[in-house]
C-alpha positions in Angstrom: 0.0 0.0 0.0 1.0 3.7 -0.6 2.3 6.2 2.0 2.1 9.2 0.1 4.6 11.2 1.9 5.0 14.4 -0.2 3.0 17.5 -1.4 4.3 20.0 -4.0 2.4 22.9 -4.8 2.3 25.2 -7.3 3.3 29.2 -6.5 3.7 32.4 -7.8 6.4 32.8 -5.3 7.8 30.0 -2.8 9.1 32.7 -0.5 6.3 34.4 0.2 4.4 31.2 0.6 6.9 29.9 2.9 6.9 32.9 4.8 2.8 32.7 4.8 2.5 28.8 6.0 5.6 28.8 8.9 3.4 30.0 11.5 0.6 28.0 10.4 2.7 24.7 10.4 5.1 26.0 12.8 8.1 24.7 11.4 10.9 26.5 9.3 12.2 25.5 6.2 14.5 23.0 4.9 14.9 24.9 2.0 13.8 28.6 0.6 14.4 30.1 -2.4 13.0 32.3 -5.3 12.8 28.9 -6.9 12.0 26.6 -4.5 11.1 25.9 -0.7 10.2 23.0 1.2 8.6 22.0 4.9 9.7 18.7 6.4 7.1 17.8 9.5 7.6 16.1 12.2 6.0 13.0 11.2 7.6 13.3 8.1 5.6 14.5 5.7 7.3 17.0 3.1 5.2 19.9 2.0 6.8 21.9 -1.2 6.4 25.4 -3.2 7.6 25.4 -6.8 7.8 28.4 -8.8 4.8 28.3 -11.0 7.0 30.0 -14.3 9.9 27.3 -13.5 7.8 24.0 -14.4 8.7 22.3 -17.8 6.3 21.6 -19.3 4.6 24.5 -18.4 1.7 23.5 -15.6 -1.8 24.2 -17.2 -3.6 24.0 -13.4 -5.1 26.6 -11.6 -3.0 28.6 -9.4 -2.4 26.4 -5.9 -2.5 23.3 -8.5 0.4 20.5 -7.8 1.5 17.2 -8.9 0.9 13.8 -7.2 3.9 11.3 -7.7 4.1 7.5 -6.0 7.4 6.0 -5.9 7.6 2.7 -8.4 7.7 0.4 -5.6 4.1 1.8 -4.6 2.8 1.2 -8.0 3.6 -2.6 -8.1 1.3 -5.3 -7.3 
């Protein structure tokens, strides 16, 4: 069975969203840049902020759309 484990979002602009959700999750981040930043939780779960212009191929979603991704080992039967 899956443990999905990971969230990426998304953003106009990972900083400010990092900045927005650290007192909400109350946790800093791993990583923040204009490109990129990431939460890693306690109980492991990851939570991440792409920069919306970065993605190739170019995301078609609505802003605050992501991507789901299981690892191959989840996807055998």
């Amino acid at each position: 069975m899956a443990n999905p484990n990971f969230v990426l979002l998304y953003v106009a602009d990972p900083i400010r969203s990092a900045d927005f959700y650290e007192p909400i999750l109350k946790a800093k981040p791993v990583e923040k840049s204009p490109g990129y930043s990431m939460f890693v939780l306690d109980g492991g779960l990851k939570i991440g902020f792409w920069k919306r212009d970065d993605i190739q191929p170019k995301a078609e979603g609505a802003p605050g759309s992501g991507s789901s991704c299981l690892p191959k080992r989840a996807m055998r039967r």
